[in-house]
C-alpha atoms as a printed R data frame, in Angstrom:
    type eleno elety resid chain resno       x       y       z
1   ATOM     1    CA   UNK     A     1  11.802 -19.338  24.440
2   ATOM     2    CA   UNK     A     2   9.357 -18.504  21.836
3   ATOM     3    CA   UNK     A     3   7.575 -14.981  21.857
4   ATOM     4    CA   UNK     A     4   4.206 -13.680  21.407
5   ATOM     5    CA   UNK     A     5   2.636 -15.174  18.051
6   ATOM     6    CA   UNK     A     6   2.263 -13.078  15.361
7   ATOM     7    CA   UNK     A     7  -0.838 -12.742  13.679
8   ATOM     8    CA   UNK     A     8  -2.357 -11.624  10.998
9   ATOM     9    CA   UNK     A     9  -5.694 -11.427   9.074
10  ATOM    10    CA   UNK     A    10  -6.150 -11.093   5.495
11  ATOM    11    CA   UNK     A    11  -9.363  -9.708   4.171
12  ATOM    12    CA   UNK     A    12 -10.156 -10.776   0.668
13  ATOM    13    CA   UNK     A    13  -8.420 -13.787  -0.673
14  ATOM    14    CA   UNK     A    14  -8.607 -12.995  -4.289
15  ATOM    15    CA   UNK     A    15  -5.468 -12.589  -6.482
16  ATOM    16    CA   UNK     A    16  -4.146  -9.611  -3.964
17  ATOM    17    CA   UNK     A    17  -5.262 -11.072  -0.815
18  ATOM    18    CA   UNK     A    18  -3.684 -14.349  -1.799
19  ATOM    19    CA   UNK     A    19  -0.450 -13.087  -3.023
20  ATOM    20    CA   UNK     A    20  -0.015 -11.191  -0.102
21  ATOM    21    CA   UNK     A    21  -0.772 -14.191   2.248
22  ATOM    22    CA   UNK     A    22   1.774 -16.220  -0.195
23  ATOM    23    CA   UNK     A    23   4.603 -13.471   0.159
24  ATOM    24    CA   UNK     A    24   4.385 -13.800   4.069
25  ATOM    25    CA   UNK     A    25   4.601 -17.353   4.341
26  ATOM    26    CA   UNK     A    26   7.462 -17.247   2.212
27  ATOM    27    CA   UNK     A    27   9.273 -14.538   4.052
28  ATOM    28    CA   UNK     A    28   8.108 -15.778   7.317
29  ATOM    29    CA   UNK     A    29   6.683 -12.369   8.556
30  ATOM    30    CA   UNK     A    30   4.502 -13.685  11.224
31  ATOM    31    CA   UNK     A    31   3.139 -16.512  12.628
32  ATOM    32    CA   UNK     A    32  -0.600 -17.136  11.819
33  ATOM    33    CA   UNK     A    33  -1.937 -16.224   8.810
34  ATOM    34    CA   UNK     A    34  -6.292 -16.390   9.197
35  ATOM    35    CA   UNK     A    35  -7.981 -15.884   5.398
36  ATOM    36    CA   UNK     A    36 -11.630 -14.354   5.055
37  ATOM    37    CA   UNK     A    37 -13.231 -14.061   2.136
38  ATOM    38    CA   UNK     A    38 -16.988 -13.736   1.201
39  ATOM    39    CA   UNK     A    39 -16.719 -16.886   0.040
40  ATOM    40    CA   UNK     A    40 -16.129 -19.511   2.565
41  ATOM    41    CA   UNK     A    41 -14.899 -22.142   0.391
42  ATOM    42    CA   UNK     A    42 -12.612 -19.730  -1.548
43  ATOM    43    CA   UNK     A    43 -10.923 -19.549   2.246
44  ATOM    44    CA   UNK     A    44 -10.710 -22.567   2.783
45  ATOM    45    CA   UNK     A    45  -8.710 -23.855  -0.303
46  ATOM    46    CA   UNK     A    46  -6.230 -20.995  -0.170
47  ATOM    47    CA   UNK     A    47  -5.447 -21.511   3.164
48  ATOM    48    CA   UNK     A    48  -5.181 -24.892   2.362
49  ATOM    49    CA   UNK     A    49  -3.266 -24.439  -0.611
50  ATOM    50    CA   UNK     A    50  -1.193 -21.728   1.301
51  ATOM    51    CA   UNK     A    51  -0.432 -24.973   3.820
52  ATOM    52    CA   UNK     A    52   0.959 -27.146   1.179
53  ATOM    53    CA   UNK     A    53   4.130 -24.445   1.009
54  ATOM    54    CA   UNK     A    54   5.786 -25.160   4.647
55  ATOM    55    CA   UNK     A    55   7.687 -28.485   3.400
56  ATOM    56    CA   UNK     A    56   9.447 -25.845   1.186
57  ATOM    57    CA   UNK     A    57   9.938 -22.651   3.125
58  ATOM    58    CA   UNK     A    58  12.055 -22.282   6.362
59  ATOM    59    CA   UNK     A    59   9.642 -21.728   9.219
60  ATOM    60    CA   UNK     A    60   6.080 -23.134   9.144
61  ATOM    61    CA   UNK     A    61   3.220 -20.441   9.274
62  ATOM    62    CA   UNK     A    62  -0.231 -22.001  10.535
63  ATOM    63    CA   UNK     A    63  -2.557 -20.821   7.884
64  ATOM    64    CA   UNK     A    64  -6.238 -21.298   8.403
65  ATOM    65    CA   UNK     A    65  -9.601 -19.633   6.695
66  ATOM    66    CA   UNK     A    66 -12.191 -17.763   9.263
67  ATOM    67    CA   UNK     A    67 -14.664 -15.237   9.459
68  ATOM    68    CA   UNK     A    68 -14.089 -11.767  10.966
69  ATOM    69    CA   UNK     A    69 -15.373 -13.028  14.118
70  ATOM    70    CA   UNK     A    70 -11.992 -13.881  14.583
71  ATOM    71    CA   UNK     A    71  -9.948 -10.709  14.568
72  ATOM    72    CA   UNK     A    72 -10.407 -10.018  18.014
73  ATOM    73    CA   UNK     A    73  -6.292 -10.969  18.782
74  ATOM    74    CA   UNK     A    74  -5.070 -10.395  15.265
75  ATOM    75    CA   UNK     A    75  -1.801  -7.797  15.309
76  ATOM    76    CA   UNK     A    76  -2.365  -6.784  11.826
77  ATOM    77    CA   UNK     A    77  -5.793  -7.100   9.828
78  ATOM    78    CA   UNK     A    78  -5.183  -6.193   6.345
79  ATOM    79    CA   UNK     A    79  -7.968  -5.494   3.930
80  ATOM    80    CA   UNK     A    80  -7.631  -6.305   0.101
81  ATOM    81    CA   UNK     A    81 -11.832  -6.507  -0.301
82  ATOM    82    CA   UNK     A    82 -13.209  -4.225  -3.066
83  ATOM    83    CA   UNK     A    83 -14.628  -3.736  -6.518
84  ATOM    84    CA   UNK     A    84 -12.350  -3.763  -9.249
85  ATOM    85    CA   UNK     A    85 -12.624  -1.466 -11.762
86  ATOM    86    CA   UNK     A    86 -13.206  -2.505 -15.571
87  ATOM    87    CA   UNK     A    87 -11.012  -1.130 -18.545
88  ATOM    88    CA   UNK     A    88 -11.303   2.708 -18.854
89  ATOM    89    CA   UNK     A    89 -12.412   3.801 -15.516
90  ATOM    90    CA   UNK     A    90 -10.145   4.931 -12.787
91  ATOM    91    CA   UNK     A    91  -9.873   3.893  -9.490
92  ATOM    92    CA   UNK     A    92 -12.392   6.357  -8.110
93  ATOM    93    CA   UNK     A    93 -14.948   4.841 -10.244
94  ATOM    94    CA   UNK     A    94 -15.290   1.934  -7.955
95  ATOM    95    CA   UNK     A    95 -15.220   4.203  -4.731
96  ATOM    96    CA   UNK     A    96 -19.448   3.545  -3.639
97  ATOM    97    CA   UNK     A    97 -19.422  -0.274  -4.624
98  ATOM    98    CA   UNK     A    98 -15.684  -0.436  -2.662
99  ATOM    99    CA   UNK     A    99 -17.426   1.710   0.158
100 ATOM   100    CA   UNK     A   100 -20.456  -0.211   1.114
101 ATOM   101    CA   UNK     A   101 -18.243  -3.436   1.270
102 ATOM   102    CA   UNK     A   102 -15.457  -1.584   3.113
103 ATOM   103    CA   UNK     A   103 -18.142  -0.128   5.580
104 ATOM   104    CA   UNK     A   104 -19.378  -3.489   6.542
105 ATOM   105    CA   UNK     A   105 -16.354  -5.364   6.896
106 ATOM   106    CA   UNK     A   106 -14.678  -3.173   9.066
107 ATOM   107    CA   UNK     A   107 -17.936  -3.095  11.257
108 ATOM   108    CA   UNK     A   108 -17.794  -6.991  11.478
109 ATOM   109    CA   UNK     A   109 -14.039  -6.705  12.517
110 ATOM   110    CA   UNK     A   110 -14.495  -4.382  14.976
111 ATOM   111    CA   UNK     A   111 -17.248  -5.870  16.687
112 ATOM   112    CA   UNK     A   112 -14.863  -8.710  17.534
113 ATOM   113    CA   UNK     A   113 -12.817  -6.494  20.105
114 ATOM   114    CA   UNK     A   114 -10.328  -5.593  17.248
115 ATOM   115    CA   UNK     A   115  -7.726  -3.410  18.796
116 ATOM   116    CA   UNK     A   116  -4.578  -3.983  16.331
117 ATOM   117    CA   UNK     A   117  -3.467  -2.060  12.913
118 ATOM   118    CA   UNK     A   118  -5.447  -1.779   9.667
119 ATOM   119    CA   UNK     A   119  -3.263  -2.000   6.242
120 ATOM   120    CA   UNK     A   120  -5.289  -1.485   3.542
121 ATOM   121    CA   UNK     A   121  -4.680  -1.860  -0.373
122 ATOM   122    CA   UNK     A   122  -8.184  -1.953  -1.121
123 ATOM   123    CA   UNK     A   123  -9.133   0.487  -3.652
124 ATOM   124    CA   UNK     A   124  -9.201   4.001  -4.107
125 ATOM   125    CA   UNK     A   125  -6.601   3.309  -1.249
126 ATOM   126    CA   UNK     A   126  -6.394   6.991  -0.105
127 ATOM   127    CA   UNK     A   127 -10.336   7.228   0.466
128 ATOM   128    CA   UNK     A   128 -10.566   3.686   1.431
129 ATOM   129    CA   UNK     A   129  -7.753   4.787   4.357
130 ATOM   130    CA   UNK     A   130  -9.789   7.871   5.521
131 ATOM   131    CA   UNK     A   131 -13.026   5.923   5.493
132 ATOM   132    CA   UNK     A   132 -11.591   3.067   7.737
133 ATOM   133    CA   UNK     A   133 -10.416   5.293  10.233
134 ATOM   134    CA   UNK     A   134 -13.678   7.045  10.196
135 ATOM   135    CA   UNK     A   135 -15.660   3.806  10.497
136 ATOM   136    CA   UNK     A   136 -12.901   2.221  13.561
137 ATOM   137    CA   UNK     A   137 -12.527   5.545  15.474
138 ATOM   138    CA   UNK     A   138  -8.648   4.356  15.729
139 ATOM   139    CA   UNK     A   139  -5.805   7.007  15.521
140 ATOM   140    CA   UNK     A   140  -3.818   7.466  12.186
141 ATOM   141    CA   UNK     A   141  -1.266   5.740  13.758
142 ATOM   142    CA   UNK     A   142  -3.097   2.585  13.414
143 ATOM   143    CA   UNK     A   143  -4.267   2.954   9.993
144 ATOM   144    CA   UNK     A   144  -2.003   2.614   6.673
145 ATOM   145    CA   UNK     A   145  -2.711   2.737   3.322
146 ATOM   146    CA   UNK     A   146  -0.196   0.579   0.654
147 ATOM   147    CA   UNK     A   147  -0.212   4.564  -1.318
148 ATOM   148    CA   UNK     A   148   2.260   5.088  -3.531
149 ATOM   149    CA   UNK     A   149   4.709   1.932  -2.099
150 ATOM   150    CA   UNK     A   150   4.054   0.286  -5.428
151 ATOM   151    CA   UNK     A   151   4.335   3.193  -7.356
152 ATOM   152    CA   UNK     A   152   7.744   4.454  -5.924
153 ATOM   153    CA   UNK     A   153   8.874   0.758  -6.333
154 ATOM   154    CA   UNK     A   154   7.443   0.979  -9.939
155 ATOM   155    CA   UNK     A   155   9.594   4.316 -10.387
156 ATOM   156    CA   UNK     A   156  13.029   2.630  -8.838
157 ATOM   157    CA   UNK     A   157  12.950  -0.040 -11.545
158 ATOM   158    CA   UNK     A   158  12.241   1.884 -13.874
159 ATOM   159    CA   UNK     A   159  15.710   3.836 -13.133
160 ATOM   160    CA   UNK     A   160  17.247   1.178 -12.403
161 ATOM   161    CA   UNK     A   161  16.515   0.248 -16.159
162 ATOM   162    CA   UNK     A   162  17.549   3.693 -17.664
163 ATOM   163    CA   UNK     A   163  21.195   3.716 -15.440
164 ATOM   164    CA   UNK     A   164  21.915   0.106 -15.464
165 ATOM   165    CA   UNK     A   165  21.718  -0.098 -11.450
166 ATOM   166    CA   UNK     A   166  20.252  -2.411  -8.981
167 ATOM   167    CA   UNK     A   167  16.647  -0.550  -7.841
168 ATOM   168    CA   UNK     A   168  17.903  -0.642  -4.064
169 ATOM   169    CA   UNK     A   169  20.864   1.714  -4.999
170 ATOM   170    CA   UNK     A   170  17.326   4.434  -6.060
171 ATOM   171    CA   UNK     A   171  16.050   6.154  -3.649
172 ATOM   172    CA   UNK     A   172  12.859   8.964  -4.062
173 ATOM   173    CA   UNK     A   173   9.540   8.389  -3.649
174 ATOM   174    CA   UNK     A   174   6.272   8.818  -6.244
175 ATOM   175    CA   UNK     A   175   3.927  10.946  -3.876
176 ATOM   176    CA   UNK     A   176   0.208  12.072  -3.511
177 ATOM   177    CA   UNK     A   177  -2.885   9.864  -4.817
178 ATOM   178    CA   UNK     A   178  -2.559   6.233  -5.691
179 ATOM   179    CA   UNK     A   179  -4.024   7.276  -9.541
180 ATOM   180    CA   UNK     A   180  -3.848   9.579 -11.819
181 ATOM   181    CA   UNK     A   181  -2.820  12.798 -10.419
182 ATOM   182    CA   UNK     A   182   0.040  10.977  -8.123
183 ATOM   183    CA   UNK     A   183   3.508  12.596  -9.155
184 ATOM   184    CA   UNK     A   184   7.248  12.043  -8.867
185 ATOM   185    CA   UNK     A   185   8.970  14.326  -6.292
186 ATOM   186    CA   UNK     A   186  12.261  14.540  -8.696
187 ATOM   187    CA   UNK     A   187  13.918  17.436  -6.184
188 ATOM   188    CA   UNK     A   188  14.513  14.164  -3.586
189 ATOM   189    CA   UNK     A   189  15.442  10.891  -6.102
190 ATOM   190    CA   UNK     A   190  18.910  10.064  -5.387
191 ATOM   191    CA   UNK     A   191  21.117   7.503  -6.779
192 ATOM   192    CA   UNK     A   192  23.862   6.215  -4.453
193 ATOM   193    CA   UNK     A   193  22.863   9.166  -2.359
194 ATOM   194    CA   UNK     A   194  23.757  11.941  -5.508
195 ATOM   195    CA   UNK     A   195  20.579  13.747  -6.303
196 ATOM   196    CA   UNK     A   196  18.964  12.505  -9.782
197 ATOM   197    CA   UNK     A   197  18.906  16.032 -11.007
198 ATOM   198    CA   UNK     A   198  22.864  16.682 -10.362
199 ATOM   199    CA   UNK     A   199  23.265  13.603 -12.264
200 ATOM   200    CA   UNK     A   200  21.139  14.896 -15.534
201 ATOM   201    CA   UNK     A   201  23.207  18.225 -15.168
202 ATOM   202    CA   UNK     A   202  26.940  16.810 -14.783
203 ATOM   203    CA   UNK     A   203  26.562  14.526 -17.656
204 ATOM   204    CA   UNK     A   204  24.243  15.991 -20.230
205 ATOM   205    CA   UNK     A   205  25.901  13.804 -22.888
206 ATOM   206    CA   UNK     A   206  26.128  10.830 -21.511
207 ATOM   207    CA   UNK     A   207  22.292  10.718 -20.474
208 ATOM   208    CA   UNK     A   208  20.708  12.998 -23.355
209 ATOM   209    CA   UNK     A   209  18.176  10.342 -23.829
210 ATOM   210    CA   UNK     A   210  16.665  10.595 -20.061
211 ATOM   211    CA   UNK     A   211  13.282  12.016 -20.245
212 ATOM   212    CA   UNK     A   212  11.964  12.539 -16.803
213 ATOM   213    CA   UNK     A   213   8.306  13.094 -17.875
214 ATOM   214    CA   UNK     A   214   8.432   9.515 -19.204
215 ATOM   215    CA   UNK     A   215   9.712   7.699 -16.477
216 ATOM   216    CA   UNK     A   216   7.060   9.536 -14.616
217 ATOM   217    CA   UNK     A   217   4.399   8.994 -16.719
218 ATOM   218    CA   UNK     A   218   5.343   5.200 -17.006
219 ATOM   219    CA   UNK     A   219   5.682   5.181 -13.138
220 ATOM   220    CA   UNK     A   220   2.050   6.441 -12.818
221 ATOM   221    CA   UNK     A   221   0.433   4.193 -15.755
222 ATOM   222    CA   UNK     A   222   2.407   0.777 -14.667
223 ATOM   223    CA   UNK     A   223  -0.527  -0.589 -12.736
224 ATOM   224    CA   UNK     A   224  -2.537  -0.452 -15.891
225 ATOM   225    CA   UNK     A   225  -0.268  -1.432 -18.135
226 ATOM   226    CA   UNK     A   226  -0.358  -4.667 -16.055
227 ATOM   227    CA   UNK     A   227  -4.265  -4.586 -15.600
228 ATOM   228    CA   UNK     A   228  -5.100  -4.497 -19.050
229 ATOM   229    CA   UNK     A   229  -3.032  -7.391 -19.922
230 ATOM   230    CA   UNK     A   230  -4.507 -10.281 -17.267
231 ATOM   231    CA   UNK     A   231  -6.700  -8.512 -15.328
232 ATOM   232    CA   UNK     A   232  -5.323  -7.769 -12.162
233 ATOM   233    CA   UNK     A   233  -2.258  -6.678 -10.534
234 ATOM   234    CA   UNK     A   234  -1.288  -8.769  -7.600
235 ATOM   235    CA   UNK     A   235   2.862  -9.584  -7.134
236 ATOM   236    CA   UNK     A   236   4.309  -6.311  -6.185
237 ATOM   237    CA   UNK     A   237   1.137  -5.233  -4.096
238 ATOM   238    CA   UNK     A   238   1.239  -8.144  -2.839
239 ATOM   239    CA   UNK     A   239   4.810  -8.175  -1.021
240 ATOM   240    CA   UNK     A   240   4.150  -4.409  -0.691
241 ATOM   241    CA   UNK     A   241   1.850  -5.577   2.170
242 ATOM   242    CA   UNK     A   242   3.845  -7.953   3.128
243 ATOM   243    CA   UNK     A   243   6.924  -5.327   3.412
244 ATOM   244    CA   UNK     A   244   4.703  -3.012   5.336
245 ATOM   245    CA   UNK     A   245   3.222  -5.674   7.320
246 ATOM   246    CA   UNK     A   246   7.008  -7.214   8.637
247 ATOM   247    CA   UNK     A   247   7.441  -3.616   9.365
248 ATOM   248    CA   UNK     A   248   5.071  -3.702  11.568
249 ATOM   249    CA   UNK     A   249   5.353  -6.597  13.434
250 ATOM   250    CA   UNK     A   250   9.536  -6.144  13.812
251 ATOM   251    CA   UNK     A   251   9.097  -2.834  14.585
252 ATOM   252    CA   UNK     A   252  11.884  -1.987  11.622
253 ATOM   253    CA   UNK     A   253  10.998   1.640  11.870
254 ATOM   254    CA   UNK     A   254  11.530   1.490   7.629
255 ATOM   255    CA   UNK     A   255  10.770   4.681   5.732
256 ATOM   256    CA   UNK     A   256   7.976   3.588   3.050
257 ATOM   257    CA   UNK     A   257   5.597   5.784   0.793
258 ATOM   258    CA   UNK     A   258   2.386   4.657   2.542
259 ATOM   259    CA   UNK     A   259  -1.051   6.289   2.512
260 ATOM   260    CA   UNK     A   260  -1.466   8.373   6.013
261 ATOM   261    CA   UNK     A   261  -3.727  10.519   7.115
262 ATOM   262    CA   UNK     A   262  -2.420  13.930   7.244
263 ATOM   263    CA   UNK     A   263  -2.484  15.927  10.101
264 ATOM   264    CA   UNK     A   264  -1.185  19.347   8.995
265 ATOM   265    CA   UNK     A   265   1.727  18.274   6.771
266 ATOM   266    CA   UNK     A   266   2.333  19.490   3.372
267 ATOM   267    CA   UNK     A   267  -0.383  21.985   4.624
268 ATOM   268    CA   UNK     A   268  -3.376  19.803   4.920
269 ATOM   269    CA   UNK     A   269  -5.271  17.775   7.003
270 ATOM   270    CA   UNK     A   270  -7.870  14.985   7.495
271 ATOM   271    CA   UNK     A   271  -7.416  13.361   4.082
272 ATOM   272    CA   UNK     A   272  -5.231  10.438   3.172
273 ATOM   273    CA   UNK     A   273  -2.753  10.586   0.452
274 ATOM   274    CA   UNK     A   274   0.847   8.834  -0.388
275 ATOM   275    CA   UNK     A   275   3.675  10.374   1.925
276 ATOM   276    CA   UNK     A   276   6.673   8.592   3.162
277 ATOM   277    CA   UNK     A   277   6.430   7.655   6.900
278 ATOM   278    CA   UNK     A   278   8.216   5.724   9.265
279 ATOM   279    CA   UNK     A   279   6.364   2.179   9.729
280 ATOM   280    CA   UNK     A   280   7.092   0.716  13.112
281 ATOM   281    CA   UNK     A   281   5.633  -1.287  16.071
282 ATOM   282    CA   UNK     A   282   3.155   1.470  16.774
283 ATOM   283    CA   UNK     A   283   1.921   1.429  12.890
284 ATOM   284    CA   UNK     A   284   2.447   5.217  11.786
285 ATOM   285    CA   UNK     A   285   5.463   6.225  13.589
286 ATOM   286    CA   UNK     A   286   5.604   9.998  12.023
287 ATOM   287    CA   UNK     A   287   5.012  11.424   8.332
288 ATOM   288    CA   UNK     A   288   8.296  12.735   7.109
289 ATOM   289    CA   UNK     A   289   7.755  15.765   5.534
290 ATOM   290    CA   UNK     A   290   9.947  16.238   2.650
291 ATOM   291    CA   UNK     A   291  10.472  20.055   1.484
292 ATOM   292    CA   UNK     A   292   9.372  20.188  -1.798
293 ATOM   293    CA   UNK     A   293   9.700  22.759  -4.896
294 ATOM   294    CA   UNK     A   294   7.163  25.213  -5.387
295 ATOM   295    CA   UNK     A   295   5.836  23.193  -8.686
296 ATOM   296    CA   UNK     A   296   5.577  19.744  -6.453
297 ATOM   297    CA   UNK     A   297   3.769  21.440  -3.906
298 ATOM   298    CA   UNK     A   298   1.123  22.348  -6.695
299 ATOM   299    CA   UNK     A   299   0.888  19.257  -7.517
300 ATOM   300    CA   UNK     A   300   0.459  17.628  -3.869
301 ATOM   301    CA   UNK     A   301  -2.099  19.969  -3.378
302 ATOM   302    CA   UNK     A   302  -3.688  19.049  -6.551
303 ATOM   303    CA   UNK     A   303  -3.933  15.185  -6.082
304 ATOM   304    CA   UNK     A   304  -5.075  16.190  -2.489
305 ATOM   305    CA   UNK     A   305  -7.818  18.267  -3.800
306 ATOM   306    CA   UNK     A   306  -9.045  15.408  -6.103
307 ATOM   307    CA   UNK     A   307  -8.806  12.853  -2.847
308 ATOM   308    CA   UNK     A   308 -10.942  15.596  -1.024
309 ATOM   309    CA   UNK     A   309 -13.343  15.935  -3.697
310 ATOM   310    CA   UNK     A   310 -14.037  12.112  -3.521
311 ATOM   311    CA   UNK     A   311 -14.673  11.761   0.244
312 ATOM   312    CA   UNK     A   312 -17.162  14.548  -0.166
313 ATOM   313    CA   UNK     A   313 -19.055  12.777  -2.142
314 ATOM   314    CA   UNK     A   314 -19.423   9.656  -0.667
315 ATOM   315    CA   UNK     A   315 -22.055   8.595   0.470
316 ATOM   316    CA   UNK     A   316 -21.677   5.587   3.058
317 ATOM   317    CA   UNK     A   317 -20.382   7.502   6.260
């Protein structure tokens, strides 16, 4: 007998919104899939488009465009709406144009009896989180940020380029602000479970040409490396959602670097930032705090500091 249906909303159907939406339908992570998008008929040929994939996948997802009207019984809404920003500005640059939109769709969804989880790769993704929980009044539980997911699966390819490895064997996580000041917490990257560091140390020869500070700084400027080249980054955010959205609806209880709203870990609260956290049924399941080194916890309180600096200054809420 066939359960409850699964559905999901996706906000946006631009080259994020619409990769997401793709990813889903091929890894059949729910049922429904509705697409909203400013423009109507921009909805209505993805999720046509989207429609013409079930001959080829192995369970059919009913894919259809709406409005946010429709939310009301939607499990997961995720939100990909936003200004992008142009070559040379960060991500914070587009934080009041991102706002305003942000502000009003999440308005429009809630009026429609909304009462599922938010996932949001909108950006700045860290303010964007704080100012959607703001604006739905919902717990922190029911509000997720894609964070640094992309960036720590930037950083696991990335080693699993320098040690010849498949990137599931890496596991660490790239932690605090989805931009610039985001950093690599080295003191917990493991590779088949042996600390990264232990590694470097036992075989100085054989991995001389390691340089830590470039893997991280490649890690952090991936996103632009792809953005200045077509425009737009769209796969791996894309089944990033996706990931944290099948999370979700299997209740998989998966460790993932997400953007939460902290509520005294790491030593702050009320801000958003990328911390690993167990995704489950109930969205946020608990933050894991990780114990880090003296000179990580500088920086974590330095990207958290630049995050706090932004939602200060905004102006919609």
């Amino acid at each position: 007998m066939k359960g409850k249906t699964r559905k999901v909303a996706v906000i946006g159907a631009g080259m994020v919104g619409s990769s997401c939406a793709y990813s889903m339908v091929n890894q059949a992570v729910c049922d429904e899939i509705l697409i909203i998008d400013r423009s109507s008929d921009r909805a209505l040929a993805q999720a046509l488009d989207l429609s013409h994939c079930m001959d080829f996948t192995h369970t059919r997802t009913k894919v259809y465009p709406g409005t946010c009207a429709d939310c009301a019984d939607m499990d997961v809404v995720i939100l990909t709406a936003g200004a992008n920003p142009q070559p040379g500005q960060s991500r914070l640059t587009v934080l009041e144009a991102t706002a305003t939109i942000i502000q009003n769709v999440v308005q429009e969804v809630m009026d429609s009896g909304f009462q599922g989880i938010f996932v949001i790769a909108s950006n700045p993704v860290d303010v964007v989180t704080c100012l959607v929980r703001q604006l739905s009044g919902f717990p922190r539980s029911k509000v997720i940020g894609t964070g640094t997911s992309i960036d720590s699966s930037r950083l696991k390819t990335l080693l699993s380029e320098v040690f010849a490895i498949d990137p599931r064997s890496v596991s660490g996580y790239a932690l605090g602000e989805h931009g610039e000041s985001q950093f690599v917490a080295w003191s917990h990257v493991t590779i088949g479970g042996k600390p990264i560091l232990h590694i470097l140390r036992q075989h100085q020869d054989r991995f001389a040409h390691v340089d830590l500070e470039d893997i991280e700084r490649k890690t952090r400027d991936a996103g632009w490396e792809i953005f200045t080249r077509k425009g737009s980054t769209q796969f791996g955010i894309g089944n990033a959602l996706a990931y944290i959205t099948r999370s979700i609806l299997n209740d998989d209880r998966k460790i993932t670097a997400v953007s939460a709203v902290l509520e005294g870990e790491y030593g702050h609260s009320g801000l958003a930032i990328g911390v690993p956290a167990i995704i489950g049924g109930a969205g946020i399941q608990e933050v894991v705090e990780l114990e880090l080194t003296a000179e990580e916890q500088v920086k974590f309180n330095q990207s958290c500091n630049i995050i706090q600096q932004s939602l200060d200054q905004l102006s919609v809420v």
